[in-house]
C-alpha positions in Angstrom: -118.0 111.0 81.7 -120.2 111.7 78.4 -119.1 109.7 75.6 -116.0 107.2 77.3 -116.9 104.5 75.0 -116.6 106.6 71.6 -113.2 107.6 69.9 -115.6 110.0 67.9 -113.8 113.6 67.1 -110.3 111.6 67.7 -107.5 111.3 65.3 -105.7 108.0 65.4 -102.6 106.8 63.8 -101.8 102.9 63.7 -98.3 101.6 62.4 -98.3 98.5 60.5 -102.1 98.7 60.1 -102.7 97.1 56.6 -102.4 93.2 58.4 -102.7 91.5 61.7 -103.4 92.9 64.5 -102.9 96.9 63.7 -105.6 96.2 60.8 -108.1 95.3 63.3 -106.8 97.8 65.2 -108.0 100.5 62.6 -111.2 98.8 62.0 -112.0 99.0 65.6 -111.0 102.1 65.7 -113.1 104.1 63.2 -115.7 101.6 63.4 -116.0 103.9 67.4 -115.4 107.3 65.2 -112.1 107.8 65.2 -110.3 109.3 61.9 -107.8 106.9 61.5 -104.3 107.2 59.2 -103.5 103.5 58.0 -99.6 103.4 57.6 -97.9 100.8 55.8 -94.8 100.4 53.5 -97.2 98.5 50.5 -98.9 101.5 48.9 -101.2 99.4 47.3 -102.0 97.7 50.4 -102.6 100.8 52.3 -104.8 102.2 50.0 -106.7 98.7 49.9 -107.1 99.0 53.8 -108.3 102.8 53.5 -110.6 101.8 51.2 -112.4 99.6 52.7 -112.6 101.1 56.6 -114.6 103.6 54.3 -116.9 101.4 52.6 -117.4 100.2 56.2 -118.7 104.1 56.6 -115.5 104.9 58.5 -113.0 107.9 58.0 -109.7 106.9 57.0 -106.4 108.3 55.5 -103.3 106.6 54.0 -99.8 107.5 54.7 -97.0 105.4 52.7 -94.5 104.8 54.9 -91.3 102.7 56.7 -91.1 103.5 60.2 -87.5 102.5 60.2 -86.4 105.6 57.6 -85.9 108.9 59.1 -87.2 110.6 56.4 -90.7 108.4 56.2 -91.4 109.2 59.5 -90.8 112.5 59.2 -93.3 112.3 56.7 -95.9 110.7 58.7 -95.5 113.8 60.8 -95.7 116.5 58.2 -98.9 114.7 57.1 -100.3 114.6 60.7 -99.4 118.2 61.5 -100.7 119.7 58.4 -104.0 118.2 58.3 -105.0 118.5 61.9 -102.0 120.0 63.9 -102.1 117.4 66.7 -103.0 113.3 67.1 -104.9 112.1 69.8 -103.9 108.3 69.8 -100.6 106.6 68.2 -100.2 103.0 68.4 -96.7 101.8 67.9 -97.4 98.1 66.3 -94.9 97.7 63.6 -92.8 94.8 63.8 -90.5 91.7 62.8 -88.4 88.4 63.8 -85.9 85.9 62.8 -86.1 83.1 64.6 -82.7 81.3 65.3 -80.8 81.0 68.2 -78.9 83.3 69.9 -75.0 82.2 68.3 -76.6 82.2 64.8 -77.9 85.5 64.4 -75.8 87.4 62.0 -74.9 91.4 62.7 -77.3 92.7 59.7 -80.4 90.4 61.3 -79.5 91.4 64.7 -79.7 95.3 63.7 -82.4 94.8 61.3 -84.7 92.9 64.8 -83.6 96.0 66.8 -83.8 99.1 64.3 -87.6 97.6 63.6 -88.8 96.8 66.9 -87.2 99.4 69.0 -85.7 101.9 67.7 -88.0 103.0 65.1 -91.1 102.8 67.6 -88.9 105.1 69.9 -88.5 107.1 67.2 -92.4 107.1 66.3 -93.0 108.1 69.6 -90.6 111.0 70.3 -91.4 112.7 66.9 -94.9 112.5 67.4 -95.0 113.9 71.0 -95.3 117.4 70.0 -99.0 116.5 68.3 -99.4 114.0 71.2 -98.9 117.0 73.6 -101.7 119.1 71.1 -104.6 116.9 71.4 -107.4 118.7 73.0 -108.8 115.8 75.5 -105.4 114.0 76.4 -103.7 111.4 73.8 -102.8 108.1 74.3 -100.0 105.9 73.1 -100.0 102.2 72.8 -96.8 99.9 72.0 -97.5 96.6 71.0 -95.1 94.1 72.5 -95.0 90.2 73.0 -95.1 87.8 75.9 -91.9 87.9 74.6 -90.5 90.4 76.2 -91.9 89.0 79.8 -91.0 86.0 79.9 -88.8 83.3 78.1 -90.0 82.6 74.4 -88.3 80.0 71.7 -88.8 83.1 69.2 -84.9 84.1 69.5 -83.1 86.0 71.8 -83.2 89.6 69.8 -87.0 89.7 69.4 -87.2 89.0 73.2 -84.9 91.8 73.9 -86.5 94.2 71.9 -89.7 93.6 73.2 -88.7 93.9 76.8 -87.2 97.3 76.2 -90.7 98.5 75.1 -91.7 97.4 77.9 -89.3 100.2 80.1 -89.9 102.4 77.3 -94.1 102.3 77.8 -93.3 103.1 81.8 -90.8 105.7 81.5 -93.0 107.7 78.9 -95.9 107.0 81.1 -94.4 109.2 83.7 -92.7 111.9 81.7 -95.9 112.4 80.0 -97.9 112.3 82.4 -97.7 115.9 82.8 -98.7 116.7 79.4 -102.2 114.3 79.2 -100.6 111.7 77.2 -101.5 108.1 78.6 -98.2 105.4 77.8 -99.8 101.7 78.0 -98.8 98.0 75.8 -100.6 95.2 75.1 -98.8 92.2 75.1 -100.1 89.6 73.0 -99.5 85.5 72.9 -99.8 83.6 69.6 -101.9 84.9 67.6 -103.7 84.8 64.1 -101.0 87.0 61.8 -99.5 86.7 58.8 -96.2 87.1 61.3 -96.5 83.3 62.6 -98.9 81.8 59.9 -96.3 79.6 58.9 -95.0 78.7 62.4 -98.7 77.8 63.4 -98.9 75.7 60.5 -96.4 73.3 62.0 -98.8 70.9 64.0 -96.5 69.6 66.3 -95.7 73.3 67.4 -99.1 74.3 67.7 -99.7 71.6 69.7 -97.1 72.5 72.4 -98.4 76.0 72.2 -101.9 74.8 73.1 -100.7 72.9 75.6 -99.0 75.7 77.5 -102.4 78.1 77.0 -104.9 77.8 80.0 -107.5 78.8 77.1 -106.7 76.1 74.7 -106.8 78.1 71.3 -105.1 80.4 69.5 -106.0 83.9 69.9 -108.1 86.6 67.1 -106.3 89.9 66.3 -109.7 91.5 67.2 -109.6 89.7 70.6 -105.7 91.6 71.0 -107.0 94.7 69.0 -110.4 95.2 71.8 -107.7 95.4 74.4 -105.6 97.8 72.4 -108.6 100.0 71.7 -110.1 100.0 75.3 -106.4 101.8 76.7 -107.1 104.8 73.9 -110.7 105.1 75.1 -112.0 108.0 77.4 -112.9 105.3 79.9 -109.2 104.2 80.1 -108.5 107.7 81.3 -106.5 106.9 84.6 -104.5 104.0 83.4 -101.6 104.8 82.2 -97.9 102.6 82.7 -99.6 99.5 82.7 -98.6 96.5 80.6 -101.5 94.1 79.4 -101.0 90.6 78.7 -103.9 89.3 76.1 -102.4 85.6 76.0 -105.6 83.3 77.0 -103.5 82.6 80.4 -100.1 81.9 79.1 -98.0 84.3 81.5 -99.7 83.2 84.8 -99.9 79.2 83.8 -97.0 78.0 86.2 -97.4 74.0 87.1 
C-alpha cells in the first residue's frame, strides 16, 4: 500500500477543532497533507486556528459553525459540497457536560447534554454521508467519546449516556457503511489536557484520585488522544472499522 501513512490528497473536516483535542486533531492532520476545514462557533477563533495550520505550511479552511443548528450544519455541507463535492474523513468531536448528579439536572441541561453530544453528531454524520459515500479512496468517520460512556464515571449521569450511545452509533454505521467504503471507528479518551476539565483538574485532591486510578500515573496530551484519532483515518487503518479505542493510560482495564 503506497502512501498508508499520508492523508495527502484527503479532505478532512474536524468539529470543535479550534481547542483540545479536535485542535490537535487538525494539526496532525494537515501536518500528513490533509486539507483540513476547522469548524467552530467562535469566528474569530476559527479563523485564528486556520491561520496558523497555514503558517505551519498546512492547507486549511474555516467554516463558522454550531453543530447543534440545523441550518449551520447544513451549512457545513453546502461549503463541503461546493468546494470539492465529497469528504474523505469527518471527525465528530464536538462536545459538553454539566456535572451534577443524576436528581439535580434540570430538563433545559439535560436536553442541552443530549442535543450536543448526540444528537447533533448523529446529525453530522447522516448529512455528511452523501460526500462520505463520494470520496474517491474510502472515507472514514471518527466520534470522539469518553471512558464515559464504558464504564461508570463521577462526570453525571447524562454525559455518560450520551457517550455510550455513540458508542452503538459508531458500530451500527460501521456496518451499514461498510458497503459504501466508509470506515465508522471512536476513540475514547480518559482525562485529559482541555479547556473542558481545566478547572476540574485544578482541584488537587481530584487529580489525585484520578492519578491514582491511572496504571500510567499522568494525565494525558490531546496530541497523545489526537495520534490515535489520526491513525483510524489513515490508509493503514484500512480494515478496521467498528472498533472502539480507549486512549486512557490503562484506566478501563485497571480492576484491583
Amino acid at each position: 500500500m503506497k502512501n498508508k501513512w499520508s492523508l495527502s490528497g484527503k479532505t478532512a473536516l474536524i468539529t470543535g477543532s479550534t481547542k483540545g483535542i479536535g485542535k490537535s486533531v487538525a494539526e496532525e492532520m494537515a501536518d500528513l497533507g490533509a486539507d483540513v476545514y476547522i469548524v467552530a462557533r467562535n469566528r474569530d477563533e476559527v479563523e485564528r486556528q486556520v491561520n496558523h495550520v497555514k503558517e505551519k505550511g498546512g492547507n486549511a479552511f474555516a467554516i463558522t459553525a454550531d453543530i447543534t443548528v440545523d441550518e449551520d450544519r447544513e451549512k457545513m455541507f453546502n461549503e463541503v459540497n461546493n468546494k470539492t463535492g465529497k469528504l474523505d474523513i469527518l471527525v465528530n468531536n464536538v462536545g459538553t457536560n454539566i456535572r451534577k448528579k443524576a436528581v439535580d439536572y434540570t430538563a433545559k441541561e439535560y436536553q442541552h447534554i443530549f442535543n450536543t453530544n448526540m444528537h447533533s453528531n448523529y446529525a453530522v454524520s447522516t448529512i455528511f454521508y452523501p460526500l462520505l459515500k463520494n470520496s474517491e479512496t474510502g472515507a472514514a468517520v471518527v466520534n470522539v467519546l469518553s471512558v464515559a460512556g464504558l464504564t461508570h464515571l463521577r462526570t453525571g449521569a447524562p454525559y455518560g449516556m450520551t457517550k455510550a450511545a455513540l458508542v452503538q452509533l459508531t458500530r451500527n454505521l460501521a456496518v451499514e457503511w461498510a458497503a459504501d467504503n466508509i470506515r465508522v471507528n471512536a476513540v475514547a479518551p480518559w482525562y485529559t489536557k482541555t479547556p473542558l476539565v481545566e478547572n476540574l483538574l485544578n482541584n488537587q485532591t481530584y487529580l489525585k484520585e484520578v492519578l491514582q486510578r491511572t496504571p500510567m500515573g499522568r494525565i494525558a496530551e490531546a496530541e497523545e488522544v489526537a495520534a490515535a484519532v489520526v491513525f483510524l483515518c489513515l490508509p493503514a487503518a484500512s480494515y478496521i472499522t467498528g472498533q472502539i479505542l480507549s486512549v486512557d493510560g490503562g484506566f478501563t482495564v485497571n480492576g484491583f
